[in-house]
N, CA, C and O atoms as a printed pandas DataFrame, in Angstrom:
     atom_number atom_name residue_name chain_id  residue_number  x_coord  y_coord  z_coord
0              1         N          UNK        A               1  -16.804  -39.043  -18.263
1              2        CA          UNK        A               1  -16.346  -37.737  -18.704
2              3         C          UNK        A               1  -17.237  -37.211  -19.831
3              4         O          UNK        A               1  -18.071  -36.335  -19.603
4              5         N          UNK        A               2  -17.062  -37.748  -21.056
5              6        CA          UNK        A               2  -18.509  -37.869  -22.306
6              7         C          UNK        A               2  -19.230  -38.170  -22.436
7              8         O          UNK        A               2  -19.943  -37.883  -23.398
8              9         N          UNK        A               3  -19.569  -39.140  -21.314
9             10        CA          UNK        A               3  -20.487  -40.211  -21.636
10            11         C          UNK        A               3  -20.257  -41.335  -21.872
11            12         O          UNK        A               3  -20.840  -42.306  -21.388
12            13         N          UNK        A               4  -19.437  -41.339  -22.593
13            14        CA          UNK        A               4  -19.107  -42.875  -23.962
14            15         C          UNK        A               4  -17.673  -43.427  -23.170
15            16         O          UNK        A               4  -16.607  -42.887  -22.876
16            17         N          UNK        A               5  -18.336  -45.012  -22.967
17            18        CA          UNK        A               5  -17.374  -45.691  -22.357
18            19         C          UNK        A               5  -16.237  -45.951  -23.219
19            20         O          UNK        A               5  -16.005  -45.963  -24.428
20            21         N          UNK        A               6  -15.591  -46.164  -22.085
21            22        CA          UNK        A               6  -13.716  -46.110  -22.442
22            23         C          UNK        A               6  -13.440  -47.381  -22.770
23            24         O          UNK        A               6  -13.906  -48.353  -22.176
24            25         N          UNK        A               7  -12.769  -47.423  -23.609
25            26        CA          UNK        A               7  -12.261  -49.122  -24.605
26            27         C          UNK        A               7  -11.121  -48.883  -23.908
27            28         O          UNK        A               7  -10.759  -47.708  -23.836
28            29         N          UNK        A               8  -10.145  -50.142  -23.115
29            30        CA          UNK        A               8   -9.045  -50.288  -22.381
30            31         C          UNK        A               8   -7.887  -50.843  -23.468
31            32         O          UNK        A               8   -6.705  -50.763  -23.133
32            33         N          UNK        A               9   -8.248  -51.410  -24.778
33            34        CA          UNK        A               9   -7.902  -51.685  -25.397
34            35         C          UNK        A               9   -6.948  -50.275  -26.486
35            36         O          UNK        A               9   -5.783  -50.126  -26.856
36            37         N          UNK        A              10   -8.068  -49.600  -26.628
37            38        CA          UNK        A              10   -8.133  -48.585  -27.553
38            39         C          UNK        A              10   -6.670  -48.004  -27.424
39            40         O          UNK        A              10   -6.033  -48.123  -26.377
40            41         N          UNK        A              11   -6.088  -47.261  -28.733
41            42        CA          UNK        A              11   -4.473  -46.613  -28.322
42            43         C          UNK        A              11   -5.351  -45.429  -27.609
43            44         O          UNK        A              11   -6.568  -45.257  -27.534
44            45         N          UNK        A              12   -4.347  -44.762  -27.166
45            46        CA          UNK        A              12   -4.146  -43.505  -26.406
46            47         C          UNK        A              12   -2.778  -42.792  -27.001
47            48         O          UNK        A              12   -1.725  -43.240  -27.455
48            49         N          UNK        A              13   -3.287  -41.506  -26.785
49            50        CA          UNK        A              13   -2.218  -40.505  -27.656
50            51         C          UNK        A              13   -1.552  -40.199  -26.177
51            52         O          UNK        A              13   -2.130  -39.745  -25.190
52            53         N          UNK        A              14   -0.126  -40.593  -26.315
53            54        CA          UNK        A              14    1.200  -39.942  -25.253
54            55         C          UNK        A              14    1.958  -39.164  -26.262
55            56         O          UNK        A              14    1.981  -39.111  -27.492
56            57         N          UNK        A              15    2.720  -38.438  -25.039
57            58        CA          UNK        A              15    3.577  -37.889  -25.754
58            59         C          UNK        A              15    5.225  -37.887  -25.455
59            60         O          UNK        A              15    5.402  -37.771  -24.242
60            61         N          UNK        A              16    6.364  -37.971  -26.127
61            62        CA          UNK        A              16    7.310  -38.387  -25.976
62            63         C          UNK        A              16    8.219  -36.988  -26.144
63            64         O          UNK        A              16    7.985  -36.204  -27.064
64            65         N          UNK        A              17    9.318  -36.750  -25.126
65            66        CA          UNK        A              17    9.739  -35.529  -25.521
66            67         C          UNK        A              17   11.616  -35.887  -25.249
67            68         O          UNK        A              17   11.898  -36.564  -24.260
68            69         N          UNK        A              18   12.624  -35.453  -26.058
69            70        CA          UNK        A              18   13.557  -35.762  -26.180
70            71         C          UNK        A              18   14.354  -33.996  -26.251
71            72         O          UNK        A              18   14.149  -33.168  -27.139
72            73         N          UNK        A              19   15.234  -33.831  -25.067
73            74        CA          UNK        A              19   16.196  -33.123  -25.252
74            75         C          UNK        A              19   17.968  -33.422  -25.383
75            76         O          UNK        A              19   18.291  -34.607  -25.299
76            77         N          UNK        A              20   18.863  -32.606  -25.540
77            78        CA          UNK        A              20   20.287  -32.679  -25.553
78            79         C          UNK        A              20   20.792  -31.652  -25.406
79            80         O          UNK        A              20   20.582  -30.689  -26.144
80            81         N          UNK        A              21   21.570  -31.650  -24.411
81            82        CA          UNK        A              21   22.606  -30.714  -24.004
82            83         C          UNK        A              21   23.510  -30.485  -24.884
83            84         O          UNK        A              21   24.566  -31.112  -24.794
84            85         N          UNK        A              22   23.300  -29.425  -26.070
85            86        CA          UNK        A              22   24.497  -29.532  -27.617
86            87         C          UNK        A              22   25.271  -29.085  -26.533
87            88         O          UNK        A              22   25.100  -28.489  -25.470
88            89         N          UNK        A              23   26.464  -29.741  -27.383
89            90        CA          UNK        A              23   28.011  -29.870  -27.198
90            91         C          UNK        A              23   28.561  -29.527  -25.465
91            92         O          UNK        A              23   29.277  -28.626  -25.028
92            93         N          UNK        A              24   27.884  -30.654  -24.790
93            94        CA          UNK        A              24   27.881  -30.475  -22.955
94            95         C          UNK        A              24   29.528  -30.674  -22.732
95            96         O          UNK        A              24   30.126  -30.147  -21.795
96            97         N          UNK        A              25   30.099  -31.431  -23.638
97            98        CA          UNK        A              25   31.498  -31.643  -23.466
98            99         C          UNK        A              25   32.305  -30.175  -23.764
99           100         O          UNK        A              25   33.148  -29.878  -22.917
100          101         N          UNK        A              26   32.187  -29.595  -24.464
101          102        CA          UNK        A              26   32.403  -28.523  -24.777
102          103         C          UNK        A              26   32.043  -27.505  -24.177
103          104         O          UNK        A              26   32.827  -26.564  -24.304
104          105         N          UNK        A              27   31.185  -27.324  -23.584
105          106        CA          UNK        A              27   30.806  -26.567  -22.267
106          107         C          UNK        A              27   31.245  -27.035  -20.963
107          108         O          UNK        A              27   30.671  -26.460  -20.039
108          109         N          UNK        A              28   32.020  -27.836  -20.653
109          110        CA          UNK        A              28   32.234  -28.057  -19.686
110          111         C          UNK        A              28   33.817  -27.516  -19.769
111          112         O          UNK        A              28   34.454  -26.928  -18.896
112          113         N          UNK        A              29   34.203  -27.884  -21.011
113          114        CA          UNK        A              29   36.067  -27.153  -21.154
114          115         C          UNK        A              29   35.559  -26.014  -20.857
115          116         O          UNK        A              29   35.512  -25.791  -19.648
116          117         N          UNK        A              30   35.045  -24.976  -21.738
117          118        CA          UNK        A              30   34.724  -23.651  -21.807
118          119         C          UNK        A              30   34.602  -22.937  -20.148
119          120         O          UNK        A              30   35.166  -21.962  -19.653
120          121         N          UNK        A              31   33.607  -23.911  -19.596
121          122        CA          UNK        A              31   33.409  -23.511  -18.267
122          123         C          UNK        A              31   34.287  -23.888  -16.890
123          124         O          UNK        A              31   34.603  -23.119  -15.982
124          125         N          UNK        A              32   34.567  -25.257  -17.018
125          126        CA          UNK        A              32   35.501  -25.577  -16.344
126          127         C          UNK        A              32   34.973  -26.584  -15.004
127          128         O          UNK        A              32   34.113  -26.136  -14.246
128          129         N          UNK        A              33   35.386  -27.564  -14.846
129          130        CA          UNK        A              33   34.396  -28.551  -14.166
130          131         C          UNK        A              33   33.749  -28.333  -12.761
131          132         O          UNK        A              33   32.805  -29.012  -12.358
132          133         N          UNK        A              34   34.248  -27.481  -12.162
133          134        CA          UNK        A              34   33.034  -26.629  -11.267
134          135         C          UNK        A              34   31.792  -25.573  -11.519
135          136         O          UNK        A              34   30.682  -25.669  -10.996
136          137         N          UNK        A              35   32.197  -24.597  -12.388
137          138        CA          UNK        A              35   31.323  -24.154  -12.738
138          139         C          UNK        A              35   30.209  -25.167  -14.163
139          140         O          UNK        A              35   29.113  -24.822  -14.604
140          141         N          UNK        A              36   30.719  -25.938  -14.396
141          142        CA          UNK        A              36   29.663  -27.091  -15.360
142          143         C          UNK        A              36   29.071  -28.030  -14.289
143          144         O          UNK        A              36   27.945  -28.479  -14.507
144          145         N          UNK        A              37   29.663  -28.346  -13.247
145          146        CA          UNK        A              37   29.051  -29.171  -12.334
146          147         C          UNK        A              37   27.770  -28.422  -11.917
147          148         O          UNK        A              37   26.615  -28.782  -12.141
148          149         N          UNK        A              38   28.254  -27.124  -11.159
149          150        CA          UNK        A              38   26.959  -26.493  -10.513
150          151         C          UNK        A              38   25.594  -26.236  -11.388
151          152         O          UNK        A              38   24.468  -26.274  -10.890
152          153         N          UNK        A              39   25.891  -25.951  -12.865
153          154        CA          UNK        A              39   25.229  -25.838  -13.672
154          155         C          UNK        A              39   24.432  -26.922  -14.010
155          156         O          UNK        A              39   23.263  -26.604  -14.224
156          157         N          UNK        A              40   24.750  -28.369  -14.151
157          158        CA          UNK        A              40   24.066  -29.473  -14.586
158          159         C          UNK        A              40   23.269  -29.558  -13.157
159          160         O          UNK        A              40   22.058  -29.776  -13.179
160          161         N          UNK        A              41   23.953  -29.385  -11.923
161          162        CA          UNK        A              41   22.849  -29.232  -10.607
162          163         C          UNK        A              41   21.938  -28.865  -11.002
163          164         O          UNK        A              41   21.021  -29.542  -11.467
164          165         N          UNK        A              42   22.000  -27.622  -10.892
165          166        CA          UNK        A              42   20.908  -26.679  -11.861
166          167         C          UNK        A              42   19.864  -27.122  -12.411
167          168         O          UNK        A              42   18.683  -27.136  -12.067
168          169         N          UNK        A              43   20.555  -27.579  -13.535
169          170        CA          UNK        A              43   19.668  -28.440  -14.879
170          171         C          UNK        A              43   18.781  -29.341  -13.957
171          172         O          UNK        A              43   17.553  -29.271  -13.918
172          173         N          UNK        A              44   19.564  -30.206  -13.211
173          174        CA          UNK        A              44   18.441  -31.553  -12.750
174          175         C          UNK        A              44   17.847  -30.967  -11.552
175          176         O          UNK        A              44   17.320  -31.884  -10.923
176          177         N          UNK        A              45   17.731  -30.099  -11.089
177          178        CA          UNK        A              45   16.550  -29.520   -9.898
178          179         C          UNK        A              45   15.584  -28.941  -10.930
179          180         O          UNK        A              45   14.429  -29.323  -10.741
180          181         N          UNK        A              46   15.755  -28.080  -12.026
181          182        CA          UNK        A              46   14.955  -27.757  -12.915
182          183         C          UNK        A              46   13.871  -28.719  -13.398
183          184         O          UNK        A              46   12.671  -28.474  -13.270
184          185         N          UNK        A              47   14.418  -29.955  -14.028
185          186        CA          UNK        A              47   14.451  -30.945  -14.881
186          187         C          UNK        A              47   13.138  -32.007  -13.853
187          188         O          UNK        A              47   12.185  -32.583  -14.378
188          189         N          UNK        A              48   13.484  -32.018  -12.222
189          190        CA          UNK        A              48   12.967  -32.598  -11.579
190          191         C          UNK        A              48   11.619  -32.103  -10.932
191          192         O          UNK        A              48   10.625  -32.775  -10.656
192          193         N          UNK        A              49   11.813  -30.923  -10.782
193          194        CA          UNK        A              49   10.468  -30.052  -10.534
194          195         C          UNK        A              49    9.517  -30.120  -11.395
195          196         O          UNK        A              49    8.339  -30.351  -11.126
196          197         N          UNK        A              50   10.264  -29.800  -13.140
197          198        CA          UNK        A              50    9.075  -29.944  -13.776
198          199         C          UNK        A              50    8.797  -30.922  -14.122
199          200         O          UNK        A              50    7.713  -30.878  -14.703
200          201         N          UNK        A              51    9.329  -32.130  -14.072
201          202        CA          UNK        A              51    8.743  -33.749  -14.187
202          203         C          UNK        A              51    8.037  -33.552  -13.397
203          204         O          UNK        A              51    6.976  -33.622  -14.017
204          205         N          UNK        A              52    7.621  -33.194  -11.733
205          206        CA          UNK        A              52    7.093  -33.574  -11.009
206          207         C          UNK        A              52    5.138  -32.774  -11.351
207          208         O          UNK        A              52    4.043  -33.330  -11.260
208          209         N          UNK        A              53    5.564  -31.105  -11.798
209          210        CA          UNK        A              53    4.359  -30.653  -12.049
210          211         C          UNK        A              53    3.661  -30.857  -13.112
211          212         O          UNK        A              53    2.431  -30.880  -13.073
212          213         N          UNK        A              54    4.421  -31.050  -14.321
213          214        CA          UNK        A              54    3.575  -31.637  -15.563
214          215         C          UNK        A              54    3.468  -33.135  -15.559
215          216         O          UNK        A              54    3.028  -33.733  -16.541
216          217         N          UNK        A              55    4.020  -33.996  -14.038
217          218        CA          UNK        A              55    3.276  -35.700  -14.729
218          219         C          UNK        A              55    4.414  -36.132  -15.600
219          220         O          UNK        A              55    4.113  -36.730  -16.633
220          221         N          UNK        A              56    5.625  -35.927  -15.347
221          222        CA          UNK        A              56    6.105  -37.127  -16.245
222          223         C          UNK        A              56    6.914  -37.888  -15.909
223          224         O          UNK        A              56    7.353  -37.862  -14.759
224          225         N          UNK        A              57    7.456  -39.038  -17.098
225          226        CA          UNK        A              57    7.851  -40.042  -16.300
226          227         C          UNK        A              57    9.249  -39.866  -17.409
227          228         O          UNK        A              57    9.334  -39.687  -18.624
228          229         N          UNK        A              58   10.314  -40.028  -16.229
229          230        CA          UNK        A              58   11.693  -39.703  -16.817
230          231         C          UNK        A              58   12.204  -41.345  -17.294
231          232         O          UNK        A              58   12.274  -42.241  -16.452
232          233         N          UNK        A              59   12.467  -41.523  -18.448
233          234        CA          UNK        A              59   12.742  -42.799  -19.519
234          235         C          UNK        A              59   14.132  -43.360  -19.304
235          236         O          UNK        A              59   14.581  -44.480  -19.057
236          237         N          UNK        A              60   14.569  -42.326  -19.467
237          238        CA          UNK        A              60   16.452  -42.328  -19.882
238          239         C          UNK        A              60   16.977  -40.918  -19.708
239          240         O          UNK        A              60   16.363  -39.877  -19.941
240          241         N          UNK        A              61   18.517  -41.091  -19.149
241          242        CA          UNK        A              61   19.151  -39.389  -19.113
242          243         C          UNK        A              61   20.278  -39.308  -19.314
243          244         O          UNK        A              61   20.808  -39.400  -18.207
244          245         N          UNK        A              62   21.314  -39.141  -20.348
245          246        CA          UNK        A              62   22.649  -38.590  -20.237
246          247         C          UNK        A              62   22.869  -36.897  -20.413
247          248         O          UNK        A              62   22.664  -36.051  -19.543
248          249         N          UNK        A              63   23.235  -36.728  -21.482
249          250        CA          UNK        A              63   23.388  -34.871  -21.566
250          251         C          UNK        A              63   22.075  -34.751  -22.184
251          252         O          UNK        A              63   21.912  -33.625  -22.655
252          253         N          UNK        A              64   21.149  -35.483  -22.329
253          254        CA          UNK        A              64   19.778  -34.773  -22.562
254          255         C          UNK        A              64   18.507  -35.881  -21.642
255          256         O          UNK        A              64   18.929  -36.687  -20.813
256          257         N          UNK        A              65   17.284  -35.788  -21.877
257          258        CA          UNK        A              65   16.490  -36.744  -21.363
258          259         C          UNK        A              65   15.362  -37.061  -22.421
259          260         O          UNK        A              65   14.954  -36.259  -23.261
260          261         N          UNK        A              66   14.896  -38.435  -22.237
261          262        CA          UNK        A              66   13.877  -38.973  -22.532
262          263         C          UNK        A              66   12.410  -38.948  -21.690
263          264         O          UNK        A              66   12.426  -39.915  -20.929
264          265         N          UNK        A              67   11.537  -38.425  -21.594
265          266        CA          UNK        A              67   10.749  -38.200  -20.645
266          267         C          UNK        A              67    8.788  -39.019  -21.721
267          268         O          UNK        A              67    8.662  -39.236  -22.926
268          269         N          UNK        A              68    7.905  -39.182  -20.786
269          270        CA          UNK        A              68    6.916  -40.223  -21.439
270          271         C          UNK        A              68    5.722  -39.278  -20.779
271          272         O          UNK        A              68    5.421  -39.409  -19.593
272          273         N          UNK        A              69    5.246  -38.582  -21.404
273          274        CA          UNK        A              69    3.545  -38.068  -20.438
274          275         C          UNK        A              69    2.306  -38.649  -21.149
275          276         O          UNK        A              69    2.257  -38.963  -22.338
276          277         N          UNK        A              70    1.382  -38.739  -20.305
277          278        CA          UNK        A              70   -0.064  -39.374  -20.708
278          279         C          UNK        A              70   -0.731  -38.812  -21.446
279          280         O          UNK        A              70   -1.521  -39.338  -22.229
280          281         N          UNK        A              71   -0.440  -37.222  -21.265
281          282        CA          UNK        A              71   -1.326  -36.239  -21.741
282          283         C          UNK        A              71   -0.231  -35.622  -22.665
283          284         O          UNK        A              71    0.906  -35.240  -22.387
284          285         N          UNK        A              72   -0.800  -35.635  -23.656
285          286        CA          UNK        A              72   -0.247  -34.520  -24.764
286          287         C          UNK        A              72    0.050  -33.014  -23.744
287          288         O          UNK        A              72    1.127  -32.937  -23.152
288          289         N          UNK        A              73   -0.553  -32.351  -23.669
289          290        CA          UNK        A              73   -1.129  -31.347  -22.625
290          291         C          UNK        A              73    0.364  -31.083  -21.733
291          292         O          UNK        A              73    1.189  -30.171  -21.777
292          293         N          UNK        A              74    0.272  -32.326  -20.929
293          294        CA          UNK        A              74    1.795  -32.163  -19.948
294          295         C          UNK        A              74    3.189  -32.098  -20.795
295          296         O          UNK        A              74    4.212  -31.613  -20.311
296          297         N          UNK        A              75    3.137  -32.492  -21.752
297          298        CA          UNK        A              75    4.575  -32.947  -22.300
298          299         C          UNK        A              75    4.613  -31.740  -22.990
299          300         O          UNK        A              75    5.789  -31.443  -23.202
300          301         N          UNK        A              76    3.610  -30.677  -23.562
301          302        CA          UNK        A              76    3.941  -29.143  -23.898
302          303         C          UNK        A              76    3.987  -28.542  -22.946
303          304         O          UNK        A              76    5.130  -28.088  -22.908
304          305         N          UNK        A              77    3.369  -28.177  -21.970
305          306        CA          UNK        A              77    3.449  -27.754  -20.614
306          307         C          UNK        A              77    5.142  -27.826  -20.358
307          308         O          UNK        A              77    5.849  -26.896  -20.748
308          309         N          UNK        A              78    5.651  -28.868  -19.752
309          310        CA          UNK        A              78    7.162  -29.069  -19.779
310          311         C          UNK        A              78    7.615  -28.678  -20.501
311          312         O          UNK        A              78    8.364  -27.852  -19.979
312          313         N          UNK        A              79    7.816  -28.638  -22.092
313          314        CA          UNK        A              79    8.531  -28.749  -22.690
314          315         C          UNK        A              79    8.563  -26.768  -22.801
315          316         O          UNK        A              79    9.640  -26.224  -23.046
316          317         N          UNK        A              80    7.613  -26.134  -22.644
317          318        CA          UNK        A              80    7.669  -24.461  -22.640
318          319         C          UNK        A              80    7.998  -24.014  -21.383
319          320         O          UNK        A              80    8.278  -22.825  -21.233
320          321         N          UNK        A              81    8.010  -24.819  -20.408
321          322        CA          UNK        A              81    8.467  -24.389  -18.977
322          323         C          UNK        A              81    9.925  -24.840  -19.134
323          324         O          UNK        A              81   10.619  -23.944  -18.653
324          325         N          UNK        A              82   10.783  -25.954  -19.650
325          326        CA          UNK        A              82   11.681  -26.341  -19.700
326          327         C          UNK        A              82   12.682  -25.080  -20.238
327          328         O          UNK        A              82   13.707  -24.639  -19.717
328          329         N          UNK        A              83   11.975  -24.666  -21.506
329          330        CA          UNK        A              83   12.925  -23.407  -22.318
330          331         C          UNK        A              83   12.715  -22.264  -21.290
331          332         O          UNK        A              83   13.756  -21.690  -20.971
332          333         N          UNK        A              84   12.041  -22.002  -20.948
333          334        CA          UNK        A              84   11.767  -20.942  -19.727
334          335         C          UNK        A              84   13.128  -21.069  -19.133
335          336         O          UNK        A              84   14.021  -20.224  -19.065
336          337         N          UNK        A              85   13.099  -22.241  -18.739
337          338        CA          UNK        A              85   13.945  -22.325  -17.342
338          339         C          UNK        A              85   15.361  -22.195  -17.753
339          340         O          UNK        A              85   16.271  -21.528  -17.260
340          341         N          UNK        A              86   15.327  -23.155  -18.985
341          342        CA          UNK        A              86   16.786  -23.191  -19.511
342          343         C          UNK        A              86   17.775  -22.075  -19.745
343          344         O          UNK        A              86   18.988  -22.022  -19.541
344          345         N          UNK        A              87   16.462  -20.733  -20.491
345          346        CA          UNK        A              87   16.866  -19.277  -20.577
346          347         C          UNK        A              87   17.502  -18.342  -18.971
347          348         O          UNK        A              87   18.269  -17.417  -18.703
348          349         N          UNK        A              88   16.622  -19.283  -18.270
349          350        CA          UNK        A              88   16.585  -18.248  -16.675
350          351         C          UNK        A              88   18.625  -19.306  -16.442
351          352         O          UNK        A              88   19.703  -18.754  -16.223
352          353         N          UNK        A              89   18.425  -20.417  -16.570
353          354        CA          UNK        A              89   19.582  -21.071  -16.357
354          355         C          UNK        A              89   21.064  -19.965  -16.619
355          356         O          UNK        A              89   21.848  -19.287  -15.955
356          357         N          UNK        A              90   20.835  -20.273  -17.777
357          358        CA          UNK        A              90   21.769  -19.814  -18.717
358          359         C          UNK        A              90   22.304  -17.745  -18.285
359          360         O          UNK        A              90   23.461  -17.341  -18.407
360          361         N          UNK        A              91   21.437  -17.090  -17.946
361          362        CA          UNK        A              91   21.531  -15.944  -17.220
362          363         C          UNK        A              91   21.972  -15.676  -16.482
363          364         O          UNK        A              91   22.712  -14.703  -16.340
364          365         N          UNK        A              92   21.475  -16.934  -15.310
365          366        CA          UNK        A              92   22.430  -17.481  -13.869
366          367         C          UNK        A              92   23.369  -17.858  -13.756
367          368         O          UNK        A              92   24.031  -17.541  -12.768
368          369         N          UNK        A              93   23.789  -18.581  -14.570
369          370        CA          UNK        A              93   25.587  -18.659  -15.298
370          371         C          UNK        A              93   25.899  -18.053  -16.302
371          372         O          UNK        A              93   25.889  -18.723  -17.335
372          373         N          UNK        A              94   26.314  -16.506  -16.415
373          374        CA          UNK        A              94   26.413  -15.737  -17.622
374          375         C          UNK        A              94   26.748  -16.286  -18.356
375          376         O          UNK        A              94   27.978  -16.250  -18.403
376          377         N          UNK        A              95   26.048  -17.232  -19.523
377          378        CA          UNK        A              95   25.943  -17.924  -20.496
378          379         C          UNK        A              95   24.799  -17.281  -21.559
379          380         O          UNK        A              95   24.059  -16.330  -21.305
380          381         N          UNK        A              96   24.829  -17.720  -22.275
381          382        CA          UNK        A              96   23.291  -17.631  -23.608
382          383         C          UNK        A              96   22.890  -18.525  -23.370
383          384         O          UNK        A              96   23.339  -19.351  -22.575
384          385         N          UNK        A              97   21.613  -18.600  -24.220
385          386        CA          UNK        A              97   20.901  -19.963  -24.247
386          387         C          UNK        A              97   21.983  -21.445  -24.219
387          388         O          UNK        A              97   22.913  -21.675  -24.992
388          389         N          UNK        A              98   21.459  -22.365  -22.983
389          390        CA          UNK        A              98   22.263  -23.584  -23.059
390          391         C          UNK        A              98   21.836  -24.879  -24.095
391          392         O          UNK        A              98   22.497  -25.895  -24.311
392          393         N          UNK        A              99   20.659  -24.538  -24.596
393          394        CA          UNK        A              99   20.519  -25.958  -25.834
394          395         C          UNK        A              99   18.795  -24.937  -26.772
395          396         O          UNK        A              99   18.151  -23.979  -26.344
396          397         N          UNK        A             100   18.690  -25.442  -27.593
397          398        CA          UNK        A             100   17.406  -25.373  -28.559
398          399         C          UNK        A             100   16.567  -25.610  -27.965
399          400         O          UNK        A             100   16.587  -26.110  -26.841
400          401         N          UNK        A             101   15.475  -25.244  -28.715
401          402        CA          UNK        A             101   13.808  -25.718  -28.266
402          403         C          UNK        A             101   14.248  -27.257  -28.373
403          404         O          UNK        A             101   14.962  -27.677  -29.283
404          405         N          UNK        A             102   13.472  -28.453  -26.800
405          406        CA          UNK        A             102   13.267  -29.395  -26.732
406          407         C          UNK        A             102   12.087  -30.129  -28.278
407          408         O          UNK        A             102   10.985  -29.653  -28.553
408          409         N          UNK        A             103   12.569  -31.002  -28.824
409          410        CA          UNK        A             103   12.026  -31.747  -29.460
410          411         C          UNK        A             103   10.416  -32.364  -29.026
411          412         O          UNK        A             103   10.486  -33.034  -27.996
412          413         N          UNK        A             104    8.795  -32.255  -29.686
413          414        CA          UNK        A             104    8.232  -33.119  -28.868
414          415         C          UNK        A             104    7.507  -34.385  -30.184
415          416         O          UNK        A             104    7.438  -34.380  -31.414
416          417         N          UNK        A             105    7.167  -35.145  -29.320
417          418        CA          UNK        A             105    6.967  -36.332  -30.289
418          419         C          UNK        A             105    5.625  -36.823  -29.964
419          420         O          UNK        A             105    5.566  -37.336  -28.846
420          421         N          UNK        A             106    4.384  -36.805  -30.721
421          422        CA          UNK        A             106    3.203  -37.495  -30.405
422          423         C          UNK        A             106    3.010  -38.854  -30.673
423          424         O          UNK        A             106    2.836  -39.352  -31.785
424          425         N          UNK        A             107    3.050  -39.423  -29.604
425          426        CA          UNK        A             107    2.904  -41.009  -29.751
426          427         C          UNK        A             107    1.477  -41.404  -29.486
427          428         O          UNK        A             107    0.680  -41.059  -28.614
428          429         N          UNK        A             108    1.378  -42.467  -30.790
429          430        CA          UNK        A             108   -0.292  -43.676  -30.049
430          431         C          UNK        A             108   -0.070  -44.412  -29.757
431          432         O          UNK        A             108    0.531  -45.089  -30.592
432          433         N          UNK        A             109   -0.295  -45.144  -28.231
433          434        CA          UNK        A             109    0.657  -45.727  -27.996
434          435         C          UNK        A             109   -1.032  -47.246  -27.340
435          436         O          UNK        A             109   -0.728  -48.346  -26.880
């Protein structure tokens, strides 16, 4: 790529990105367990698409996820397509925004 050979050893910068569904319990009274069901559908067709186009690798998941990308690059990518989506979500079930900007975390790993 540079020229300059690659140390296998060497860290590498990942990146780690952590969301949460604030108060999903509470949205689910509010909404009512069909309309919160269809909605978390929602969420994980969202959630799964864009794992699939930015490269990442899903860690852990309850009302939020843990997700691991190689590239710094992908894990912002997701993480601005994620709020995208979350906004388009939230429209689709006359709701407001359903959680905050996703958290991202630069790891050397």
């Amino acid at each position: 790529m540079d020229g300059m050979p690659h140390d296998a050893n060497a860290p590498q910068l990942r990146t780690l990105l952590l969301t949460d569904l604030c108060d999903s319990t509470g949205m689910v009274e509010k909404l009512g367990d069909a309309t919160a069901a269809s909605l978390f559908r929602d969420h994980d067709r969202l959630v799964l698409e864009l794992q699939q186009r930015w490269r990442g690798r899903l860690i852990d998941r309850s009302d939020g996820l843990l997700l691991l990308f190689e590239r710094p690059l992908d894990g912002l990518g997701f993480a601005l397509d994620y709020r995208l989506g979350l906004d388009a979500l939230g429209r689709a079930h006359r709701m407001g925004p359903i959680l905050p900007a996703p958290a991202c975390t630069w790891v050397r790993c």
